[in-house]
N, C-alpha and C positions, 0 to 999 in steps of 0.2 A: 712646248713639246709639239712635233710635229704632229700632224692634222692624223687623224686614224680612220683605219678602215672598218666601217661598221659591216656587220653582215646583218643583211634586213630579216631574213629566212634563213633559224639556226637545222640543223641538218635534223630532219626524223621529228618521230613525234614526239620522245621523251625531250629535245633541245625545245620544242615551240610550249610543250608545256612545263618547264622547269626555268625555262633561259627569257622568257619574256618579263624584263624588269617591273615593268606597271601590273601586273598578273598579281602579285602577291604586297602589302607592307610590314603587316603586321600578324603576328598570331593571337589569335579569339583571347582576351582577358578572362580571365575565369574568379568568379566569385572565390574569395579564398574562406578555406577553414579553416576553423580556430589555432589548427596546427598545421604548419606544413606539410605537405607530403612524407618526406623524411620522419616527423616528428610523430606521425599518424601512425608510421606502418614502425617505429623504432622497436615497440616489445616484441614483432614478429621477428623482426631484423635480431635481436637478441638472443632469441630461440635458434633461430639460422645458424648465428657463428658457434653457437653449441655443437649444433649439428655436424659441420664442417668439421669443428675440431677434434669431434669425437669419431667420424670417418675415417682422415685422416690418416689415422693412426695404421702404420706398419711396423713389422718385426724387423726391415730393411730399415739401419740409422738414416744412409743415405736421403732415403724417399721421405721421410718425414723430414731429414733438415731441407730439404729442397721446396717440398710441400707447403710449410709454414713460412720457407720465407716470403714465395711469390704471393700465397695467399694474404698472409699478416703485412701485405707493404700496401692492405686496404683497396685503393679505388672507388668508383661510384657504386659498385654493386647494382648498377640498374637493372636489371634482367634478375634478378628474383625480388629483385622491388616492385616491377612490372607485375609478377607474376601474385605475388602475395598480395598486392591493391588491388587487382582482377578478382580473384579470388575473395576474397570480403566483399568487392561489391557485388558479388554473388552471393553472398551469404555464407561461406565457406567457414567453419568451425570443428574441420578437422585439421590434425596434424600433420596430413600429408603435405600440406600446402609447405612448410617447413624442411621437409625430406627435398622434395623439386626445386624449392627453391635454390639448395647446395648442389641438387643435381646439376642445375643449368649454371652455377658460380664455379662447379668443378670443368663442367665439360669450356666454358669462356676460358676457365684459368689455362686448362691445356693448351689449349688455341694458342695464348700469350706461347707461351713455354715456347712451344713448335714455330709461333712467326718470329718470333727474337730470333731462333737460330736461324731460319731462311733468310731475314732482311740484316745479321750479323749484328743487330742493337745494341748498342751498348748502357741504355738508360732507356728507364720506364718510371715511372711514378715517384722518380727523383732520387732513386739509387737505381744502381747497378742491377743490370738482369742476371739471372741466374745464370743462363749462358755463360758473363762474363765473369760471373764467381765461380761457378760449380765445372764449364766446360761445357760444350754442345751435347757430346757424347750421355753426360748425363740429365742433360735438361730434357732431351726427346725421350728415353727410357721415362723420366718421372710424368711426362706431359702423360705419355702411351697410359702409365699406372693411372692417371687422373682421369682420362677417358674409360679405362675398365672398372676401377672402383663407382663410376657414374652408373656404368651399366648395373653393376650388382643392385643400386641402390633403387634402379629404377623395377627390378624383377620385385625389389618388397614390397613394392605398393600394389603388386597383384591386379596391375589395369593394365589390360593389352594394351588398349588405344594410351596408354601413357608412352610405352615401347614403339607406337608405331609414329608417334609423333618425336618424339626425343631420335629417332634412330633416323628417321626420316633431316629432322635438320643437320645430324653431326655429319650425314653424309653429303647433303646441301653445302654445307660448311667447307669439307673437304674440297667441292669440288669449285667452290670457292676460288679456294687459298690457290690452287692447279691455277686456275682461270687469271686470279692476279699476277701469276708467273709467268705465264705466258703474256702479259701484256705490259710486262715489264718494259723499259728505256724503249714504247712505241709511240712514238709524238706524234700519231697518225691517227690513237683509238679513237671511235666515236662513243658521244657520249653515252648512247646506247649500251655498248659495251662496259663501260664505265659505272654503270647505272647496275649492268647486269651482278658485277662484280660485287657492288657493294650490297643486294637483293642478296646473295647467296653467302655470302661471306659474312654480314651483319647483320644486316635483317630478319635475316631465319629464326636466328635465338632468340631476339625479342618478338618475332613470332607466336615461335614454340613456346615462349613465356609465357607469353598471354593466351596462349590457347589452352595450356592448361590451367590457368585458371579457371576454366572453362570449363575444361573436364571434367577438374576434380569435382566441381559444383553438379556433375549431370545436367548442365545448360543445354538449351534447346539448340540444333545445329544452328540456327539463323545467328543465336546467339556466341557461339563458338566461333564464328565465322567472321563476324562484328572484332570482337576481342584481339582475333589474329592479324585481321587485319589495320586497326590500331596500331599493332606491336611492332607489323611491318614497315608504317609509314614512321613510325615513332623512330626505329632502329634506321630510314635511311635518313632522316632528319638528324639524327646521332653522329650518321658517320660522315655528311656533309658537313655539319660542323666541326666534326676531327679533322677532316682535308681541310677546311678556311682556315682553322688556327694555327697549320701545321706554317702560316705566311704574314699572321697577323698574333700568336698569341709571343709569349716568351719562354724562354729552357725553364725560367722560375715556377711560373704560372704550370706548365703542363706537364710537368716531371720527365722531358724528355727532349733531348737536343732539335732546337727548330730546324727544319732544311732535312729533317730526315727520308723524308718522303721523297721528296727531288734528291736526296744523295742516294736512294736505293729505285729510283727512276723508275718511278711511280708517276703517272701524268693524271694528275685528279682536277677535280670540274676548276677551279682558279685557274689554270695553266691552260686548260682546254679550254679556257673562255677568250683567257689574256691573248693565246696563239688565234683565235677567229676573232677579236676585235684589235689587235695592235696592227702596227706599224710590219714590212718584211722584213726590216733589218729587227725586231724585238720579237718577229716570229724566231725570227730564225736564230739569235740566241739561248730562246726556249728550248727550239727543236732542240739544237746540240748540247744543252744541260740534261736534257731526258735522257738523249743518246747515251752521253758517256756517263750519268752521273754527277755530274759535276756541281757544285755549289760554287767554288771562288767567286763567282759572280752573283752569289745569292740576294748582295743589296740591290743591285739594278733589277733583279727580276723580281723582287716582292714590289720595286715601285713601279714595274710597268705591270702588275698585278692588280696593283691598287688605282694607276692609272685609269687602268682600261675599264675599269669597274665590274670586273672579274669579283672580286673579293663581295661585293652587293648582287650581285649576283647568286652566287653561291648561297649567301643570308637567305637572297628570297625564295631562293628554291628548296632550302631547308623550313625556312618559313612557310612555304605551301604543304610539304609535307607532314607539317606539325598542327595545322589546320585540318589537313585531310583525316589524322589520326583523331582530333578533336571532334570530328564529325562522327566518326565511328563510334562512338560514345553515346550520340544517341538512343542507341539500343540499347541500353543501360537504367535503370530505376534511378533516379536522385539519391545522392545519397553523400556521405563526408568523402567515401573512397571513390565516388564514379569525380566529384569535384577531385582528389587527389592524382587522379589519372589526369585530367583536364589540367591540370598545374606540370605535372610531369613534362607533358607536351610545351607549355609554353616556357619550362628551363632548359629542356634540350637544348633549343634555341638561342639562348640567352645567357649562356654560360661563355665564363673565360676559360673554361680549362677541362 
């Protein structure tokens, strides 16, 4: 393959501290406990989908058949698993941890609902999204009900600062989703921008997850502050590795058609790496796949993706982020759930799907 163009100095300071290959190899090994993460936090997790499914519930047939389906087609649930392992490692042995934790699975869930109809999806977690069964019309009505019933549930637990943190991210979120629209088919964004997008759009709620853990424990600000920021580096580590697979996993593995991102011309850190170290003729393929959309050439661009070492790339800078979260940690007492957060961090990473 022809000789490539390396760029010695990526642009900004998020390129020199994300995009430098020898920066990062690996994420911190963490002593494991008896149970895995999952396995740890599972009787909470059990209480949750009670919870969920007992909210849930409308007098509208519509909103519940919609409700359960997006809900019941499962997912990682990481963002009240964040929140609920924070929480324990605080000591936390109330039930509100339970209540937040559906809060923030209903206010994600919506988000789905609302980005399927903007990005026209037709698959998510290996069926059909709601969009493409129920129609647009009705996926954004039920999303809207799953952001309001969030709010009611957040007025129960009677903590302002629950309100000012939960309200504060859905609107982050929001302006988010705006911000990825506008940067849609520009083969121009920096990564900067990029970086910003996925801070407001992802990261916030696993923020907001882990900081209330925090709250509900009445942690010391130092320690609120710790927690959040974990959840931040956690959630952009999450969604760096959503962009890498979106080139490297399969439709099997990820419940969801590969090339979707490049077919809704999205330019995430792979592309933007592959366009500053290729070749001008495999730039400028790139460019014009961003432009129009376009996949028919989706095989050439995952190997000049993997070529350019675009795709290790991406790894390491998900992998520096999952260290940085592992370091926030310190502020934490030892304990089975502060080790369950430390494991969290290193399967962000490490995941196929």
């Amino acid at each position: 393959m022809a000789a490539r163009r390396q760029n010695g100095e990526a642009r900004g300071s998020y390129n020199r501290r994300l995009l430098q290959p020898n920066q990062v190899h690996s994420v911190s090994a963490t002593p494991k406990s008896p149970a895995s993460y999952r396995s740890l936090v599972a009787p909470d997790m059990a209480e949750v989908d009670r919870v969920i499914h007992r909210r849930l519930a409308s007098q509208v047939a519509l909103v519940n058949q919609i409700s359960h389906y997006i809900v019941n087609a499962g997912g990682k649930r990481a963002r009240p698993v964040v929140l609920l392992l924070v929480a324990r490692a605080l000591g936390c042995d109330s039930t509100q941890q339970h209540e937040l934790a559906a809060v923030v699975e209903f206010i994600h869930t919506s988000t789905l609902l609302h980005d399927d109809v903007v990005d026209e999806s037709e698959l998510r977690r290996g069926r059909k999204t709601a969009n493409a069964v129920f129609g647009n019309a009705a996926s954004v009505l039920v999303g809207d009900f799953l952001y309001s019933r969030s709010f009611q549930m957040m007025v129960s637990t009677g903590r302002m600062r629950v309100m000012e943190v939960l309200a504060e991210a859905t609107n982050v979120i929001a302006e988010g989703e705006v911000l990825q629209l506008m940067n849609m088919h520009d083969p121009d964004l920096s990564v900067e921008d990029y970086l910003r997008v996925i801070e407001y759009k992802t990261a916030k709620l696993f923020e907001a997850s882990a900081r209330l853990g925090a709250v509900i424990t009445d942690a010391p600000q130092d320690i609120e502050e710790a927690c959040a920021a974990y959840g931040r580096a956690l959630g952009t580590a999450f969604q760096l590795i959503d962009d890498l697979l979106d080139y490297e996993g399969t439709t099997a593995e990820l419940g969801k058609n590969i090339g979707d991102d490049l077919r809704e011309g999205k330019p995430t850190l792979p592309l933007l790496v592959a366009m500053q170290r290729g070749t001008e003729a495999e730039r400028e393929l790139i460019r014009h796949a961003i432009i129009h959309g376009e996949v028919e050439r989706m095989g050439e661009i995952v190997e000049i993706v993997k070529a350019t070492g675009a795709l290790q790339a991406t790894r390491e800078a998900a992998q520096a982020q999952a260290r940085l979260a592992q370091g926030h940690l310190d502020a934490l007492e030892p304990s089975s759930y502060r080790d369950a957060l430390l494991e969290l961090a290193l399967d962000s990473v490490s995941r196929s799907s």
